[in-house]
Structure formats: structure tokens, C-alpha cells
N, C-alpha and C positions, 0 to 999 in steps of 0.2 A: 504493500500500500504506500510506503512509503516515494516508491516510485512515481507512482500515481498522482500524489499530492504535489512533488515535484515539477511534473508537468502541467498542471493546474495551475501552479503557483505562476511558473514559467511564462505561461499563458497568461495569465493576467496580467504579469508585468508588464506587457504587449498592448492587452489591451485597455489598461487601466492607466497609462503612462502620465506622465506630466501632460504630453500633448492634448492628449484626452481631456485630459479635467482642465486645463488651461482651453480650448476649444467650448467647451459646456460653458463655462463664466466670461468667458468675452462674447457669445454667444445670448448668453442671457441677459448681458448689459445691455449687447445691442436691440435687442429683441425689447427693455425695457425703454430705452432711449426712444426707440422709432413708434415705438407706441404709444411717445408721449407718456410713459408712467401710466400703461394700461393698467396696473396693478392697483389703481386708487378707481380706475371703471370696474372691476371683480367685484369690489369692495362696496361698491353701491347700485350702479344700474345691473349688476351680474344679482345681487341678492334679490333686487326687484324683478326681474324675471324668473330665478327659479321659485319665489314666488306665485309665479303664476301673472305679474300686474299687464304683463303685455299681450298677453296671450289671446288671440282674435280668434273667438268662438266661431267666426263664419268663414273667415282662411285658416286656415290650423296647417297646410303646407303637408309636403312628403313626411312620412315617418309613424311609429311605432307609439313610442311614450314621450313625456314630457319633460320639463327642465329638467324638475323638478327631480323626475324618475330617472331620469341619464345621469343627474348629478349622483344621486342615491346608489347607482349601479356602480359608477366608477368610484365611487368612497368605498362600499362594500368589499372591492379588491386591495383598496390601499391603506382603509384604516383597518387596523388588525394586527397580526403577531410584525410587524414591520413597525409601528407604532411598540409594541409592548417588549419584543426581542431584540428586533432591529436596534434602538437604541440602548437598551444594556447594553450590546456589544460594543456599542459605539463608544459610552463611557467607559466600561471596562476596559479599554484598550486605546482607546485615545485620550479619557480624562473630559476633567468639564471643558475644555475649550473646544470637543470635536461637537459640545450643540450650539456654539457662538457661529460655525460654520455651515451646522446644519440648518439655522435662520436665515444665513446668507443664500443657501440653494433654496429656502423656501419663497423668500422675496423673490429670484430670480427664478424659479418654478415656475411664478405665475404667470410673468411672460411667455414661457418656454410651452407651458401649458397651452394659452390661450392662442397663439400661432399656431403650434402642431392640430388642435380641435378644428381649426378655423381652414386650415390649410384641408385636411381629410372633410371636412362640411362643403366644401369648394368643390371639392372632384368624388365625395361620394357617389355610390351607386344608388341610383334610387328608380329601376326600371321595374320593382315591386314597391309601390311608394308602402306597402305596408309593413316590407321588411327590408329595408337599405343597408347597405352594406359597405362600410368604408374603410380606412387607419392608410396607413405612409404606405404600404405596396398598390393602392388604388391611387393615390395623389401623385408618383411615380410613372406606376405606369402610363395611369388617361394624360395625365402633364404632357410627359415625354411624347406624347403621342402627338398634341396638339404640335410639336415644334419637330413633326416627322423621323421619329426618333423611337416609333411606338418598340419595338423591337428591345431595343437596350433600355427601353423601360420598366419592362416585362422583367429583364432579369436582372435587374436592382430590385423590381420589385420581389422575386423568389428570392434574392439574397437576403431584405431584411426580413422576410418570413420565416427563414431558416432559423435567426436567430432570435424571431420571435418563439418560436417553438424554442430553444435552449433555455429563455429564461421560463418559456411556461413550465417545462420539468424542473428547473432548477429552483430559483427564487419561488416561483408561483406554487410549486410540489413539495421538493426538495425541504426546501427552510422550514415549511411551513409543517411538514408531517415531522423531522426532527424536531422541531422543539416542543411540539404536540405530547410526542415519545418521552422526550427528557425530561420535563417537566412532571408528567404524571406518575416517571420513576422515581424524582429526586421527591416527591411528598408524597405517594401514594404506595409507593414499591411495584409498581407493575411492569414487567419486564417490557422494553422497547417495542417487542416484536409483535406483541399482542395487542397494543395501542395502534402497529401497523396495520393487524389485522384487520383493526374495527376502523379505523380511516378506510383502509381501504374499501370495505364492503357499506360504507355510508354516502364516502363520496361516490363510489362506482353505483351505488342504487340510482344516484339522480342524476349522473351525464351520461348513464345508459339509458336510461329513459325506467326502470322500470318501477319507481316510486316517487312519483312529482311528489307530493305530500310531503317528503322532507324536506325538500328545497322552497314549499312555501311556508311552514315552520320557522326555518330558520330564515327566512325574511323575516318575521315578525320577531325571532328572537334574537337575531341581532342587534338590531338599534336597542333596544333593550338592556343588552348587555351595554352597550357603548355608555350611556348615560348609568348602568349600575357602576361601570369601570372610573370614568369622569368623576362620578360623587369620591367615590372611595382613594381615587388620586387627591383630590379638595380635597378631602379630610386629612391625608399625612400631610399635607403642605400646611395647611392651618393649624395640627398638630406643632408642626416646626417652622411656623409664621416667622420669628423672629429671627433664624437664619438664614427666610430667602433675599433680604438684600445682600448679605455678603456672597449667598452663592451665585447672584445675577452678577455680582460682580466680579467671583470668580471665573467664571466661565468666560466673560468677556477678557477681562486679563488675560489669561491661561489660551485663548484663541486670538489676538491681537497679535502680530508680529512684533519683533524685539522694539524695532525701528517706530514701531507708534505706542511704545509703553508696555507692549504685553511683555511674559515672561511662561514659560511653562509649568504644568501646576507641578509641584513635588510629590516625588516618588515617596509615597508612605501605605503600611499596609499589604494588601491584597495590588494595590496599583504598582506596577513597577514604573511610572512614569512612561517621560516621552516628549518630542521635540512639539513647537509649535504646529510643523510643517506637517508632523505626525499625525494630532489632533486634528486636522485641517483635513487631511485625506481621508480617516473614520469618517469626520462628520459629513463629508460630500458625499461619502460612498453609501451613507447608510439614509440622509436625506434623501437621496435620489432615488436611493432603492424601496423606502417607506410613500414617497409622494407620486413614483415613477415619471416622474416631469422629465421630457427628454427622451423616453422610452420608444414611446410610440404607440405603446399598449391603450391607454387613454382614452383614442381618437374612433378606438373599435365599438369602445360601449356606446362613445356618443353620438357615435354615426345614424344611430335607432332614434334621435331626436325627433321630436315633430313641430317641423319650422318652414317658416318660407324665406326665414332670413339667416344667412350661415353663418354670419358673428357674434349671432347670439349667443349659439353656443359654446362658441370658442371664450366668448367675456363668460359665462357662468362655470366653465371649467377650469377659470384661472381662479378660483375659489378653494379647488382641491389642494394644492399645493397650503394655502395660508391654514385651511383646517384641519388638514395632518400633518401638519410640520411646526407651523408657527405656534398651535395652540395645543394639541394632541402629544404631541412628541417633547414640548417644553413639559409637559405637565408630567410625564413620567420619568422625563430627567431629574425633574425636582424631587421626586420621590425616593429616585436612588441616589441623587446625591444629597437628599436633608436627611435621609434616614443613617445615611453614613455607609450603605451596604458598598460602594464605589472602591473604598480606600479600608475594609474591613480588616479587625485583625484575623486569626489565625482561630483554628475550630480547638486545637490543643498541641503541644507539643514534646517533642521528643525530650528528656532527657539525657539522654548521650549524643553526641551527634554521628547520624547514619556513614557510614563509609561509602567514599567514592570511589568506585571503582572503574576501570578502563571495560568496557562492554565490546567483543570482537563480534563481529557480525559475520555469515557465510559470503556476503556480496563487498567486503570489504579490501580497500585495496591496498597493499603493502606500501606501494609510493605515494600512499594519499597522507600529507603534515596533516591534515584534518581528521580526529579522533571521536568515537565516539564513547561518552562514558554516561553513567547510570550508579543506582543508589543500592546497597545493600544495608538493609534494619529490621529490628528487630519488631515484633508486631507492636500494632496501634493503641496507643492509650487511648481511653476514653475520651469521647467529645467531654470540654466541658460543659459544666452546670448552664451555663449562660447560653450557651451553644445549644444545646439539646431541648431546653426551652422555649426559645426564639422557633425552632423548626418541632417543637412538639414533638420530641424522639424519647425515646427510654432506653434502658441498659446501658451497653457500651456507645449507641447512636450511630454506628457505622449500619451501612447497608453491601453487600456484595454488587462490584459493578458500578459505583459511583465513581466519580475520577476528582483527584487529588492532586496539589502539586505542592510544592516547596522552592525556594526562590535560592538560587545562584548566581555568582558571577563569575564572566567566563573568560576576564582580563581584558576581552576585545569589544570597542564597542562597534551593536549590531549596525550593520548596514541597512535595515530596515525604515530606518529614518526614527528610532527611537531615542536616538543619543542618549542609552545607555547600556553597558554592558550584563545587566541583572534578566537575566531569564526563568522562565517555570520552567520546574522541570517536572510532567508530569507523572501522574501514573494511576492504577482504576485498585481498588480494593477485594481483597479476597476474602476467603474464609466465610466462619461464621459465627452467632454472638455465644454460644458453646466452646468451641476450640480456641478465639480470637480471631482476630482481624489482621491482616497484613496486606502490601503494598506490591504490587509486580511494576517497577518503575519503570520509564521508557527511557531510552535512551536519548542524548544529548550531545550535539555537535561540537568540539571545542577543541584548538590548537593545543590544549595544556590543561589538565585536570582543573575542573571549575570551584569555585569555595562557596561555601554558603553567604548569601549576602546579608548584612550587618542590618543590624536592631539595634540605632545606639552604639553603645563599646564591644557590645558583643554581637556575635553569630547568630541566624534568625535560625532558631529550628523548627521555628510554625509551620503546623499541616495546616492549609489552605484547600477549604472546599472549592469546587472549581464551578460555581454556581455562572451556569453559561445560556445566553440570550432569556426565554422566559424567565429560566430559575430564577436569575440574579435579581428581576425586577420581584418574581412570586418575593422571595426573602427578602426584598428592601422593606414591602410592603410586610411582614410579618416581623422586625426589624420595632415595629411599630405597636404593631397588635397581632400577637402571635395568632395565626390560624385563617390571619385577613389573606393576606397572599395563598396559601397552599388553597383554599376553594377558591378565590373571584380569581387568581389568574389563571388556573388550572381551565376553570369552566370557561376563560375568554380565550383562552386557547383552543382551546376544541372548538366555538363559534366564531372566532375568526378566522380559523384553518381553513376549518372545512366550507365557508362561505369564501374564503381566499381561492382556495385550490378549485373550486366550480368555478368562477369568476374565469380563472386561469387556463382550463380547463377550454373553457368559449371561446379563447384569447387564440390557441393554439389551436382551437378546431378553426375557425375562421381561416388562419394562414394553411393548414391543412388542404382545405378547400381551394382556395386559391393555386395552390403548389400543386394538387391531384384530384382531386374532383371530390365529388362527396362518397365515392365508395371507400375512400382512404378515411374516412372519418372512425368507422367502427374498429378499425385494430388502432389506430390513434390512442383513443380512449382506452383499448387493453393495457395498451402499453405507458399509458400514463397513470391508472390503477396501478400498477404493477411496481411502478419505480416508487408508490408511497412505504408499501411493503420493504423495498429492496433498501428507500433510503434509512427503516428502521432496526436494520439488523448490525448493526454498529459499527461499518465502517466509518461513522463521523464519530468523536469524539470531543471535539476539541471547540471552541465558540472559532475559533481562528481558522481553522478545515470546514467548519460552519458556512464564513467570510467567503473562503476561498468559491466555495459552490457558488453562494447566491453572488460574487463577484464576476464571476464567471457568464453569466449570463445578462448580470445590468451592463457589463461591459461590450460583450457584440452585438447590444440594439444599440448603445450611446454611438459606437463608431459607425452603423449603419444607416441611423435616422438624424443626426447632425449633418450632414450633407446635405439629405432631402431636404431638411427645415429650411436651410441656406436655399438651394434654389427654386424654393418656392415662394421664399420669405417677402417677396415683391409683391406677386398677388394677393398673400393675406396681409400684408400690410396696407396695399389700396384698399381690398373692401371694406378691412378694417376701420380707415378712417374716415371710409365713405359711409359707413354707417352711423360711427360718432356722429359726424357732420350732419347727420337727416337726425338722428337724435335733440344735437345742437342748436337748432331752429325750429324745433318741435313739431317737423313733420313727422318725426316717427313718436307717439304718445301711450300712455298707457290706454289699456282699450277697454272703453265702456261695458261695464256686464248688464245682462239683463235682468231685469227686475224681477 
């Protein structure tokens, strides 16, 4: 596996580069600039419409459902475990300054948004005006076509299809059935594969068709959960009212570059730190991937609008971005960072310090300076008192199968962009609360046998639970009031997944379609059932191999649909402001209802 991961990584380097993310935020500037600050039209003519105030009962135009329902469709995909996981990781690994960055992709989401909605509303299909059909490989290809090009449009258009399909398994599946699994093992004990199970045979009932009923369930019980999740965030923030101005103001430090005052937050805890630039790359990557601004995904739900005007719904879709990002996403950063779960100490620790040893591997190479070493100790002392509390555990508080790590340093610091040399070093638990507990540690890359890193004057010998994407938030929240996290994030996980993964699901049948017709659609579906299973049998461990997946697939839409944005960006920026402008002068008004 470790191969595996390798190539992954590889990959993303590729696709995830400076250039990338440098290309996305000059992109969104421009995109905010030329639109005049469309993100203050979201903000007010965008909410009066999906209100319903403009809506002409006697033209109602091509299309399906309303703002109102397009907007509802496209939140359903994006607020969820990306909101609730997606930012743990982001903290966890980049610190408070990677949500100072994740507000900056949400401000510029919204242009990014309302362009790409605006652009696929422009060239959608609507030769069924009851069921239209549009996103970036319709804008694309019919575009390209107008400017006799239809050919090489067609296969841009299958290109970002392809990679609309990798994030539908990846991010859309993938993330979403792992932290499903992890979460309900790390508070419930229920082994991964059995939680796979039941994803699997829940979501596969309703994109096979063979139980509508639960997919109209879970329309009603999701929003439901949203607003139970929202109260119960309020409540740990008002619980630790008094510390959110210093944490607003951490996060903005700790995300500000040297040159305008910031500084990066310090390594304490459970955080091993990390550079500005660090925090900067989390928070973009995990924005982007919670709001999907930039994706392309977006443009597919709202193409079902029913309008006769296509900037409408390009302005009410620049709405998505500010209410999973700016306000959704803030709010459970506060959680984990007032409750302290961020920078946590240690669940209990060693007494002796474990031996390090040189770990030789069968694939290992004689001329490689690069070593890999690992831990040998004696079994696990009990969780503490405080510890086992907090998570509502008894006896010794270990479980078999969870993953642990302890913190080293390995002389060099990582090239990772974390400017520092202190790494986890993981490993998953064995045994049982009869015999004891013990550690099968993984191994660890390093020129020179690594030390433990310092606590103070001395050597940290804290075992660190490895509470990763849902967990870390379930235990901010328990953190609080023991027991509030293990049920509300547990049950929001499971209704955001599986409302996520159908969502996604549609995302990828649509490109499906488009790329083989509709016979390709039914082994599609097998095979995207299949990979929920496959993602819960534990080859991911790690909140980082986590990244790596759903990085993986936000990265080959950003590089495929940033081009299209660009050369279409002309004509959705004409109608765009040709709209305003009949707005402007009040030919276009809100429309009278009847009595």
C-alpha cells in the first residue's frame, strides 16, 4: 500500500501545484472584479429570488424545480461531512490559520460559483424543457461548436467528465463512506466493514431505483439534522463565548503572511505545527472541496432550474459558497478550536520510553541513506481518568483497531511545507481488555534514528489518539459535554453521507451519460456501491491518506474546469451584467402574485 499512496501523493503534487491554486485565486479575483463585487448581488437580489420574489407565475421558462429547490439540491451535496470532517482535517493539520484561508476561497467561491452556474445556464440542454440537462462538458462542447470547433469540444468535454467521475468515487464516495466507518468505530465499536455494509445496501437501494422512500426520508431529515447540528455548534461556542475573540484573532494571525503581521500558530499538543504557506494550502484545499466552487459539479444540479432568465441562477448559486464556508464551516472550527480538541494533550503515557528501533523492510534498498525505523513497547497503560470520560469509555479505554500515534523528531525538517521536523508516528492497537493492549507501530522515514519530541525539558511520551476528520470534531464536541459529539455527529454523518454520496452519485451518472449513453449507467452504479464497501475495509487509515483520496479528485476537475471558466468567462460576464442593468432600471421587478 504503501506504494500506492506514493503514487497518489505523486499525483497530486501534479495536480495540486502552486500553479493550481495560484490559477483558482487570480481567477476568483478576476471573476470578483469583473463582476463588479457580484458577491454583494448573492447577498441580496440572489436571496430574493431563491425566495421565490421574482418568480412569474405565467412564464416560469424551461426547467424542473425552483431557486429555491436547485439551491437546496446543491447545498444537500456540499453541506455535510465536508463541513463536519473536511474541516477537522483542515485544522488538524494546518492549525487555525488554514480557516483564515478557507474564508478567502469562500468570498472568492462566490464569484467562481456564480460564473460557472451562469456559464452551464447559457449552453444548457433544455430540448426536454422538463428535464435539462447541463455543467462544463455541455458549455464546452455546444460553445466550441458555435466557433466550428464542435469536435474538440466534445473531447474536452469527455475529459472533464472523466474527472468528474474520479471525484464522484473519490470525495463524493470515498471520504464520505470512510468517515461514516471511523466515526461509528471510534464511539460505537462497530467494525468499518459492517458500517460499509449498510452504506452500501442504503445508498445502493435508492440510485438503483429500488426504494424511492428512503431518499424522500432523508430529504426531510436532513435539513433537520442541519439546524439540530447548527444549534448544538451555538451552544459550544456560547459555552466558550469568551474565547472567541482571541480565536478570531488567532486564526487570522496564524493565516496572514509574515510580511502583513501574521506569524504561524505554535506547535503544542496533538498539533505538531506548521508554516503559514502550510495552513494556506489545508484551508484552500479543504474550502474548495466543502463548497466545490471551481469544480464544476454545481452547475449539474442547477441546470434543473426553472427560469427564463440564466443569471439568475448563476447570482443564487453564488450563495452556496458564503453558506458552507463562511458560516457552516466557521462554526465548527470554533468548536474545535474553543473546545481545545485542535492542540489536545495526550490520552496517557508511557512510563519508560518505547525503543526505537531500525524496521528493515522486504522492498528495501541497500543504497537507499533513507531508513526506515518504528517503535518497540511494552503494552498500553490505561486511558486516563479525564480521557475515558470525555469519550464515555471504561476499563482500560483502548478499543482493538483504533490508531494511535506519538510524536518524533526526525532532525530534518519536512519538505512538506510544514517547517518542522516533528512527525507522528503512527500505529493501530491490538489485543484485548483481558490480556492488555498493545501497539503494532508503522514505520517511519528518516536519515538517522528519530527522538521523541520534547514536552518542555523533557521527552513527550504521550499516546495521542488519532481522532481523524468526523472523530476529531464528534470529540471537540464531547470535549464539552461528554456524549454530545458520539450521537449528533455520529447521526450527521450517516445523513450527510449518504444524502452526499446520492447527490454524487447523479453527478457521475450525468457524465456517464454523456461519455456512453444510458446503458453505461447501471454497472456505473454497481460499481460505485461497490467502492463504498471496498473504501471501508481499511486500507485508509490515516486523516492524511484520507486528504490524499478526496485531493485527488478536487484536483483533476480544478485543472479541467478553470480553462473552460476562462473561455467562456466573456459571455457570462455580458449577460451577467446585462441582467444587472434591466435589474438597474427596474425593468426587471419583483412579480406581482395573485390574490
Amino acid at each position: 500500500m504503501d506504494a500506492f499512496w506514493g503514487i497518489v501523493g505523486t499525483i497530486n503534487g501534479l495536480l495540486f501545484s502552486d500553479v493550481t491554486v495560484y490559477a483558482l485565486l487570480i481567477t476568483g479575483v478576476a471573476f470578483t472584479i469583473w463582476s463588479g463585487f457580484g458577491q454583494y448581488r448573492a447577498l441580496t437580489h440572489g436571496v430574493a429570488l431563491a425566495l421565490g420574489k421574482y418568480d412569474d407565475e405565467e412564464d416560469k421558462g424551461p426547467g424542473a424545480i425552483s431557486h429555491f429547490e436547485a439551491l437546496s439540491t446543491a447545498l444537500s451535496a456540499t453541506v455535510g461531512l465536508g463541513n463536519i470532517a473536511g474541516v477537522a482535517v483542515a485544522v488538524a493539520l494546518g492549525g487555525p490559520g488554514a480557516i483564515f484561508w478557507m474564508w478567502i476561497i469562500g468570498l472568492l467561491g462566490m464569484s467562481l460559483k456564480m460564473t460557472e452556474v451562469t456559464q452551464s445556464m447559457l449552453y444548457r440542454d433544455t430540448s426536454d424543457p422538463e428535464n435539462p440537462h447541463g455543467g462544463p462538458m455541455f458549455v464546452v462542447k455546444e460553445g466550441m461548436k458555435k466557433w466550428g470547433l464542435g469536435a474538440v469540444g466534445s473531447v474536452i468535454g469527455a475529459i472533464f467528465v472523466i474527472t468528474l467521475i474520479i471525484s464522484a468515487v473519490t470525495g463524493g464516495n470515498m471520504f464520505q463512506a470512510w468517515n461514516v466507518a471511523d466515526v461509528t468505530f471510534t464511539f460505537f465499536g462497530v467494525p468499518q466493514y459492517v458500517t460499509g455494509i449498510i452504506l452500501c445496501i442504503a445508498v445502493g437501494a435508492v440510485i438503483l431505483g429500488g426504494i424511492k422512500r428512503i431518499g424522500s426520508v432523508a430529504s426531510k431529515l436532513v435539513p433537520a439534522m442541519c439546524i439540530l447540528y447548527l444549534l448544538a455548534a451555538l451552544y459550544v461556542i456560547i459555552i466558550n463565548i469568551g474565547d472567541v475573540p482571541a480565536l478570531l484573532a488567532l486564526i487570522v494571525k496564524s493565516g496572514l503572511p509574515e510580511f502583513l503581521g501574521g506569524s504561524p500558530a505554535s506547535a503544542t499538543g496533538a498539533f505538531i505545527g506548521g508554516t503559514v504557506g502550510y495552513a494556506a494550502v489545508w484551508g484552500i484545499k479543504r474550502a474548495l472541496f466543502s463548497s466545490e466552487a471551481g469544480q464544476g459539479s454545481a452547475p449539474i444540479a442547477h441546470a434543473a432550474v426553472r427560469t427564463k432568465e440564466p443569471v439568475t441562477e448563476g447570482v443564487v448559486a453564488g450563495l452556496e459558497p458564503f453558506i458552507d464556508t463562511i458560516v457552516v464551516c466557521t462554526l465548527t472550527a470554533l468548536v474545535i478550536l474553543s473546545s481545545g480538541a485542535w492542540n489536545r494533550g495526550p490520552e496517557t503515557s508511557f512510563e519508560a520510553a518505547p525503543q526505537i528501533v531500525e524496521h528493515v523492510s522486504k522492498d528495501a534498498k541497500k543504497d537507499n541513506k533513507t531508513k526506515e525505523w518504528t517503535l518497540k513497547s511494552d503494552k498500553l497503560p490505561a486511558r486516563s481518568t479525564e480521557a475515558k470520560e470525555i469519550q464515555g469509555l471504561e476499563g482500560l479505554g483502548w478499543k482493538k483497531g483504533e490508531t494511535v500515534f506519538m510524536l518524533v523528531q526526525t532532525g530534518a525538517v519536512d519538505s512538506d511545507g510544514t517547517g518542522t521536523d516533528v512527525k507522528r508516528l503512527t500505529g493501530v492497537v491490538d489485543g484485548n481488555a483481558d490480556e492488555g493492549f498493545t501497539v503494532k507501530w508503522n514505520p517511519i522515514e528518516s536519515e538517522k534514528a528519530p527522538t521523541f519530541a520534547k514536552s518542555g525539558d523533557k521527552a513527550d511520551m504521550g499516546i495521542y489518539a488519532n481522532y481523524a476528520g468526523a472523530s476529531l470534531t464528534a470529540y471537540a464536541f464531547n470535549r464539552v459535554l461528554p456524549g454530545l459529539g458520539t450521537f449528533l455527529v455520529t447521526l450527521a454523518a450517516w445523513l450527510f453521507a449518504i444524502s452526499t454520496m446520492i447527490s454524487w452519485s447523479y453527478y457521475g451518472e450525468q457524465g456517464i451519460v454523456y461519455l456512453a449513453g444510458e446503458k453505461a449507467v447501471l454497472p456505473y452504479r454497481i460499481v460505485y456501491c461497490a467502492l463504498i464497501l471496498v473504501t471501508c475495509l481499511g486500507f485508509i487509515t490515516t486523516d492524511a491518506q484520507l486528504d490524499s483520496i478526496t485531493t485527488l479528485g478536487l484536483g483533476v476537475m480544478l485543472v479541467a474546469n478553470i480553462p473552460i471558466m476562462w473561455l467562456f468567462a466573456k459571455e457570462a460576464m455580458t449577460a451577467y451584467h446585462g441582467y444587472i442593468g434591466r435589474l438597474k432600471s427596474g425593468e426587471i421587478k419583483p412579480a406581482k402574485k395573485k390574490a
